[in-house]
N, C-alpha and C positions, 0 to 999 in steps of 0.2 A: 280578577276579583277573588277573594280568598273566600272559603268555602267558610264563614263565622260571615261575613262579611254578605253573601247570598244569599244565606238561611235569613236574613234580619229581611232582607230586601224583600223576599217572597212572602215573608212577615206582613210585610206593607203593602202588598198585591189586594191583602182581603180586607183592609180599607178605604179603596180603589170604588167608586161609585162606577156604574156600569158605561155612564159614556164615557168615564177615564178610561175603563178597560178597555174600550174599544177604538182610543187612540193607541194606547199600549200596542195593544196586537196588529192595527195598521202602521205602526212606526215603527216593528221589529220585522212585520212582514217587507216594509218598502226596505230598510239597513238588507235584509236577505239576497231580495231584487237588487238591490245594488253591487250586491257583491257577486253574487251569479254575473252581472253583466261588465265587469271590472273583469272576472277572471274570462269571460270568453271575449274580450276586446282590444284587452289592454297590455296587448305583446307585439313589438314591434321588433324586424329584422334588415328593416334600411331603410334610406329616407325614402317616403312618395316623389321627392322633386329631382333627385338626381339617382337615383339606385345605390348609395354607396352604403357601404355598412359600418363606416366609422363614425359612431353616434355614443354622445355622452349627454348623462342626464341633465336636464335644467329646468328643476323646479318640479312645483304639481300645482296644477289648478281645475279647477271642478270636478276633486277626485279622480283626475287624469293625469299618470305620468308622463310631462313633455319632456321634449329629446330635443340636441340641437347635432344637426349634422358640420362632420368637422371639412368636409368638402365644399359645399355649397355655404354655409355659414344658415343656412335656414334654421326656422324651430317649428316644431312638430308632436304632434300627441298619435296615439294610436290610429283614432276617429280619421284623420288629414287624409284627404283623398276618398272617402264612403261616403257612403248615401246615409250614412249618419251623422256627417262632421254637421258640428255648430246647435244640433238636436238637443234640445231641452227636458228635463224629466224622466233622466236618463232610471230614477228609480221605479218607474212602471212600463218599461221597454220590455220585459219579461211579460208582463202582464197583456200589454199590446199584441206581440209575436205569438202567443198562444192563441188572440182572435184572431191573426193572419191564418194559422190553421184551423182554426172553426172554420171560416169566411164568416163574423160576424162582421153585421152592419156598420159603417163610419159613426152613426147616432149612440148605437150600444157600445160600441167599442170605446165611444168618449164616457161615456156613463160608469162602464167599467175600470175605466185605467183613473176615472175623476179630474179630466181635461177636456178643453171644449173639442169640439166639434169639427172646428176649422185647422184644428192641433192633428189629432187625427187623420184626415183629411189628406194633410198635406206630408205627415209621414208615411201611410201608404205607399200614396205614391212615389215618396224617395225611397222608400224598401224596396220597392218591384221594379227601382232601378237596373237594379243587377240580375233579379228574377228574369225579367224578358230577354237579356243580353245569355243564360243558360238554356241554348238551345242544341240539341243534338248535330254534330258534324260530320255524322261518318253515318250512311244507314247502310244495313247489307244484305245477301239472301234475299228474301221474297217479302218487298216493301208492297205494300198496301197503299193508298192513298186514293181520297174523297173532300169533297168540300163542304160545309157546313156554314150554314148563312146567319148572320144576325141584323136587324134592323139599324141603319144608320144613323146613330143618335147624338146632339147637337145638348144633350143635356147638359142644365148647368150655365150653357150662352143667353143672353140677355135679346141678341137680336136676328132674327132666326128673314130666311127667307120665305116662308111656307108657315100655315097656322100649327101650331101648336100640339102636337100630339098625346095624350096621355098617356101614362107610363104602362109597358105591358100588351100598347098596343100591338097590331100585327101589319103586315103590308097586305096593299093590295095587288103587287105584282109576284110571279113566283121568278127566283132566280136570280143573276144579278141585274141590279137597277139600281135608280137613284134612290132608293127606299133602303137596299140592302146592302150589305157586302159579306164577300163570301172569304171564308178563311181555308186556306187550302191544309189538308193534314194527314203529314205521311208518317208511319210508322213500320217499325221492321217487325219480324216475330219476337226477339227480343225488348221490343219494348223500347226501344229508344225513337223519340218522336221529333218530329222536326214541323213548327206549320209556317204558315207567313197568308198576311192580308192583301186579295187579290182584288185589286181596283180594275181588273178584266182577265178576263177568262178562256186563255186562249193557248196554241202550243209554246208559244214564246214566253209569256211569260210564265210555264211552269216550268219550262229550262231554267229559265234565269233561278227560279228559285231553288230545285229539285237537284239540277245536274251536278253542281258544287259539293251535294253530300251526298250523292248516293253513288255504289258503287257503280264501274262501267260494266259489269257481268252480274248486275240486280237483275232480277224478277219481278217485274210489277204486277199486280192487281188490283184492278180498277172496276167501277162500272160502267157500264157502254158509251158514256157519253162520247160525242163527237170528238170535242177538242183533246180529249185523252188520246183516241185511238189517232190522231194526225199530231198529235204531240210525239207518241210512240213510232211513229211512220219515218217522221221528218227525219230525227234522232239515231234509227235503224235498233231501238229496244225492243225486249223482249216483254209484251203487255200481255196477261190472260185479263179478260174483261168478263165478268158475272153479269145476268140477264136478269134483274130481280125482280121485274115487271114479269116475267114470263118465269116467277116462282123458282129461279135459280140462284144457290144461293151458295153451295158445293160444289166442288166438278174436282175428281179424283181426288177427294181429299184433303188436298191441299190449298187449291183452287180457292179464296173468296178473300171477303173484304171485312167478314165479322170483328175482328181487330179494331182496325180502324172507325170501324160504323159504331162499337163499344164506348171508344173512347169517345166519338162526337157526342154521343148519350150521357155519359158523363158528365164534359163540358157543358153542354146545354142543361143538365140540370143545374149544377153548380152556379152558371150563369144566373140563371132565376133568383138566387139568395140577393143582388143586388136589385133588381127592379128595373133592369136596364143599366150597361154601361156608355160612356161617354165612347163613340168611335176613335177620341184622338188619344182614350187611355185603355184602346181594346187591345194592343202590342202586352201592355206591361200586366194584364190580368190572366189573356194564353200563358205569358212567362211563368204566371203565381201557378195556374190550372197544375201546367207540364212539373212544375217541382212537385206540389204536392201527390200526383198520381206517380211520382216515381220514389220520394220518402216517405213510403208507407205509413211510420210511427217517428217519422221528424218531432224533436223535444223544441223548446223552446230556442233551447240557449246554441241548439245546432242553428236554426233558422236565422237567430241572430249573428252568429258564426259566419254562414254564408253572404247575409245581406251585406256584412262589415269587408267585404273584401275588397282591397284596397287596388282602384285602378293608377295610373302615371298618371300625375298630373301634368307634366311636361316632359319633352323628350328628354334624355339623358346626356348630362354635359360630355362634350366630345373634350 
């Protein structure tokens, strides 16, 4: 637009009644959202179906450059293969991914971005697809780890085997049981954290989880419990275990589990922002916790970055 041409148009701004204005600046603000989300998604470097990189353009559709690979003969837009492909209202995806970082509510979140409820809902959880799959794989040095329980919750399901519990409730048993489940959670002094959900609690099954990432000349620190120190036994690791019950909490210094008992505090507060999570969606909200405790000051258009990332969608033509 030419600068005669502008000055007339802003001319016309101030006979603009005020609910005009307020489409005005929602319809310049969603064009903005749009384009923020265009430039962080809409770059492709081969196809999702076969990995090749000999791709030529074919076409745009819903403001999305598609590709047709000259290998496979597919066609493809950026989105193909994420947990965003086929996601509608792509112009408040911006506005979404900054409640991913509040932890605002599924209810406010719809209220804000101006989509229901069940819209919401169900992008969540295609966002924290890729969230829970960014777990730590290498811990090293003097790893920490402890368990932290949450109530086993069936929220959401329509036909429950046991009466109905209100949201917030608490258990009547302590530890694991069929009320609770305990998430196990290791971190190193650096800060890279690794958990997984423990449907029993014993030396086997922290091998299974634990021994894959942590180094074989770790340091563990633990608290006394049982199944740690015959975990450490079985395995022939080296465990320093804290006495907290008998007010120990240090031991040379180095010695404790503060770290890790930190971050379970965290988590458990963070936790409370929902009101209870679904147990069968408690994998993919660890995943949201562990990103956002490790990107400090994550922007929006980074979180959308990362959720867009594009897994195979099939193995690679031989």
């Amino acid at each position: 637009m030419q600068n005669r041409a502008f000055s007339h148009f802003l001319e016309q701004l101030k006979n603009l009644t005020p609910s005009q204005k307020e489409k005005v600046v929602s319809h310049l603000h969603q064009n903005t959202s749009m384009e923020k989300v265009e430039s962080t998604v809409d770059s492709v470097d081969s196809c999702p179906y076969c990995s090749s990189q000999e791709l030529h353009k074919w076409g745009i559709r819903d403001n999305l450059q598609r590709y047709r690979c000259k290998s496979c003969h597919k066609t493809f837009n950026a989105l193909t293969g994420t947990p965003l492909a086929r996601l509608r209202y792509k112009e408040v995806w911006i506005d979404f991914a900054q409640d991913l970082i509040e932890g605002v509510s599924v209810r406010k979140s719809a209220t804000h971005c101006g989509v229901n409820k069940n819209t919401t809902f169900r992008w969540r959880h295609k966002m924290l697809n890729n969230a829970k799959k960014d777990i730590a794989k290498h811990l090293n040095g003097i790893v920490e780890f402890d368990e932290t329980y949450f109530l086993d919750s069936h929220k959401g399901e329509r036909n429950l085997d046991r009466e109905p519990r209100h949201r917030g409730g608490s258990a009547t048993q302590r530890g694991i049981s069929s009320q609770q489940i305990a998430v196990l959670v290791a971190r190193d002094r650096s800060g890279h954290t690794m958990d997984a959900i423990l449907f029993k609690s014993n030396k086997d099954t922290l091998a299974e989880v634990m021994l894959p990432v942590v180094d074989e000349d770790a340091l563990f620190c633990s608290d006394s419990k049982t199944s740690y120190r015959a975990f450490a036994k079985k395995y022939h690791l080296t465990l320093e275990t804290i006495n907290a019950s008998a007010k120990e909490y240090v031991r040379d210094t180095i010695y404790h589990i503060q770290n890790v008992n930190a971050y379970d505090s965290r988590l458990k507060a963070w936790m409370k922002h929902f009101n209870g999570v679904a147990t069968k969606y408690l994998e993919g909200y660890l995943g949201w916790m562990r990103l956002l405790d490790r990107e400090k000051s994550i922007s929006p258009e980074l979180l959308l970055g990362m959720i867009s990332k594009r897994n195979m969608i099939c193995q690679p033509l031989m």
